[in-house]
KEKE-3310 file (N, C-alpha, C; in steps of 0.2 Angstrom, whole numbers, plus 5000, padded with zeros to 4 digits):
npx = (5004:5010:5025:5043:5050:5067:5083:5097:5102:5103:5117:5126:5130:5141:5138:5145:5144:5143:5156:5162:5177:5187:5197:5200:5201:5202:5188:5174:5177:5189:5190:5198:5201:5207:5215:5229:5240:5232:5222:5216:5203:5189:5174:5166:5152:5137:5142:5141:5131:5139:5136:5125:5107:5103:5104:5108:5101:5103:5092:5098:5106:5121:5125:5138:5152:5157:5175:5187:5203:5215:5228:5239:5228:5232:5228:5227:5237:5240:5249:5243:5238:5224:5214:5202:5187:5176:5171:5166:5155:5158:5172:5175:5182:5175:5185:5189:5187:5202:5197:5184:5169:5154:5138)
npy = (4994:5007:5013:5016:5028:5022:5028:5026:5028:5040:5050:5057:5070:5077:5088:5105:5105:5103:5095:5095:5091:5105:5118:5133:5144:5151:5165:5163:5169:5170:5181:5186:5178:5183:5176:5168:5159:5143:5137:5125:5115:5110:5112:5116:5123:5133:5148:5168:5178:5190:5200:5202:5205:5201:5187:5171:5158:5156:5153:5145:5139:5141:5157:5157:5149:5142:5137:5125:5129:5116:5119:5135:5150:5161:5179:5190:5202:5202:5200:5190:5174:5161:5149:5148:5152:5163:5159:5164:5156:5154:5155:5141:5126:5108:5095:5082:5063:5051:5034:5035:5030:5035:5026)
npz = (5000:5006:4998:5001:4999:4990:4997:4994:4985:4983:4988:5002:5008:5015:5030:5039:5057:5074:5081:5068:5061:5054:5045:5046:5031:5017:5009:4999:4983:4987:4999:5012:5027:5041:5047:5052:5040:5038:5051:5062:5068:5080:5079:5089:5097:5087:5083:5089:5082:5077:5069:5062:5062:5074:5085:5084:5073:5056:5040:5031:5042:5055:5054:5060:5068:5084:5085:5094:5093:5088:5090:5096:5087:5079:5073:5060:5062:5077:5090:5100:5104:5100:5108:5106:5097:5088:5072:5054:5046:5031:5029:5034:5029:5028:5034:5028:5034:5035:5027:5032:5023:5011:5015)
capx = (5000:5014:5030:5046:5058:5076:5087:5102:5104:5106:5125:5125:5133:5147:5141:5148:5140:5145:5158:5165:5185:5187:5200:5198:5203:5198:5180:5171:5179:5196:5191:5204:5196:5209:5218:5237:5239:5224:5220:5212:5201:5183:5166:5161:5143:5136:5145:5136:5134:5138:5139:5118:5104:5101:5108:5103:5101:5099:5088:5102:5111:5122:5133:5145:5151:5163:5178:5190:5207:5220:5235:5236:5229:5233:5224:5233:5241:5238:5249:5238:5236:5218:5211:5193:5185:5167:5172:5160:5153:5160:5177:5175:5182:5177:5192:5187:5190:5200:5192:5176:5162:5146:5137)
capy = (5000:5013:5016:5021:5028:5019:5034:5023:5031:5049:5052:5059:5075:5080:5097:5107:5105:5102:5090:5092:5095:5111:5122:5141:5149:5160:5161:5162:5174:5172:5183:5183:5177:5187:5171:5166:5152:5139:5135:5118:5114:5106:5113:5115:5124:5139:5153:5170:5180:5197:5206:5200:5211:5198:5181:5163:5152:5159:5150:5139:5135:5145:5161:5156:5144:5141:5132:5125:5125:5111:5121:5143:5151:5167:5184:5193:5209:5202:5193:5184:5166:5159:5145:5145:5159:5162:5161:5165:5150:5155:5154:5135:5120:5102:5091:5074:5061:5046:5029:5035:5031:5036:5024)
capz = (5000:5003:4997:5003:4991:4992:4997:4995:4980:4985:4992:5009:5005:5024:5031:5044:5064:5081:5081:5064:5060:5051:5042:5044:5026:5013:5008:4992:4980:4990:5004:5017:5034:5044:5053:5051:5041:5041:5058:5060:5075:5081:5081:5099:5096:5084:5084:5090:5075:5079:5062:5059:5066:5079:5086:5082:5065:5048:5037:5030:5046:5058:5050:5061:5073:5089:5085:5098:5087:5090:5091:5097:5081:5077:5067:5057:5065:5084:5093:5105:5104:5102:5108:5102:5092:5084:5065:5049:5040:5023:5029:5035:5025:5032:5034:5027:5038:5032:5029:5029:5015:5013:5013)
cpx = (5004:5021:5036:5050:5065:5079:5095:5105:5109:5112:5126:5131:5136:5145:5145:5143:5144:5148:5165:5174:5185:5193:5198:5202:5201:5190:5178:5175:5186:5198:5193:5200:5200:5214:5226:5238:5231:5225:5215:5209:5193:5177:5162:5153:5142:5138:5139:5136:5132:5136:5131:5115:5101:5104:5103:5104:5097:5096:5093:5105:5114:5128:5138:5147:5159:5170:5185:5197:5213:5226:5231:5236:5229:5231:5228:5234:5239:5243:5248:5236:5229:5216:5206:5193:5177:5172:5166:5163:5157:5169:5180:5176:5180:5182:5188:5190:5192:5199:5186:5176:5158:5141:5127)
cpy = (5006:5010:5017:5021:5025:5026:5033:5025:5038:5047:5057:5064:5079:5088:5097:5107:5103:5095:5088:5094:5099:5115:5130:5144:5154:5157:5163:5170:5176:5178:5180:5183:5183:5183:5171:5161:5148:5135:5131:5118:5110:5111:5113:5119:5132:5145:5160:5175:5189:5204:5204:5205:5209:5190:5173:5161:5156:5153:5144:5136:5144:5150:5159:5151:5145:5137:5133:5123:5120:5113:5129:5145:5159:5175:5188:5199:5209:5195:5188:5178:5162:5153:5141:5153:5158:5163:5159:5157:5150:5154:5146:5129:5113:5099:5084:5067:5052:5039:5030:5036:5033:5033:5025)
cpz = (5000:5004:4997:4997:4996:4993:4998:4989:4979:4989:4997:5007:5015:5023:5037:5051:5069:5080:5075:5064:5054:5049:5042:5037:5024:5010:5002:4988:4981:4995:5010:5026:5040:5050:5049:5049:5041:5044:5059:5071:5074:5083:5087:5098:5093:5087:5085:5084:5075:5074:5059:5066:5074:5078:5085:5075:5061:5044:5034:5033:5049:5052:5053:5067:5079:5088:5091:5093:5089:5092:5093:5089:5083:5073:5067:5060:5073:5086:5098:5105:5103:5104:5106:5101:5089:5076:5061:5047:5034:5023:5032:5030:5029:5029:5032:5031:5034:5034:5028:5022:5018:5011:5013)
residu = (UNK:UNK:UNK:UNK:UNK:UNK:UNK:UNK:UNK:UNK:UNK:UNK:UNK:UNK:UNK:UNK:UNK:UNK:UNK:UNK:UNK:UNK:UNK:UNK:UNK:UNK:UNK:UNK:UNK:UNK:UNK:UNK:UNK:UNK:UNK:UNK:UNK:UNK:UNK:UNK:UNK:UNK:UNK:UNK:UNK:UNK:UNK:UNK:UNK:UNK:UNK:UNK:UNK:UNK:UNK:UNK:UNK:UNK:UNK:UNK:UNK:UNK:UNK:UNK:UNK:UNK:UNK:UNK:UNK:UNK:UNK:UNK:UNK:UNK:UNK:UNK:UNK:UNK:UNK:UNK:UNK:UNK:UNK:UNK:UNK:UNK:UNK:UNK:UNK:UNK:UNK:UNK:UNK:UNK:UNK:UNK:UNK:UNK:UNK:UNK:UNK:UNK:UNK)
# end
């Protein structure tokens, strides 16, 4: 009587969320995020997102997220050390992790 579609077909496409491994770079267009180097670390929980007219989740997910980074990273013209930071969405690469499929 009903149906399910297989969805064994569609490919599980990796985003970005709590938990993931991250790259800080440049973001679309080759805008320069303002870090030292790309500084690798983990997604601890949505970033607060100060540069929006109000805080919380944009329709496609958070503008920005919390990352704790694995080593002190650095922004360019400061020499203060970071150890976690809010940084924009658009400046976030996932790391692929190896061995995983998707299956």
């Amino acid at each position: 009587m009903f149906r399910r579609s297989s969805r064994s077909n569609v490919p599980a496409e990796p985003t970005i969320g709590v938990g993931a491994i991250v790259t800080v770079g440049t973001g679309a267009g080759g805008a320069a995020s303002g870090w030292e180097g790309e500084p690798t670390g983990v997604v601890i929980s949505p970033g607060d997102n100060e540069m929006a007219g109000y805080p919380g989740l944009a329709p496609g997910g958070p503008l920005s997220w919390y990352i704790a980074f694995d080593e002190p990273a650095y922004k360019v013209g400061n020499p203060a050390p970071f150890d976690e930071a809010t940084v924009a969405a658009r400046f976030l690469t996932l790391v692929p992790i190896e061995g995983s499929t998707a299956d």
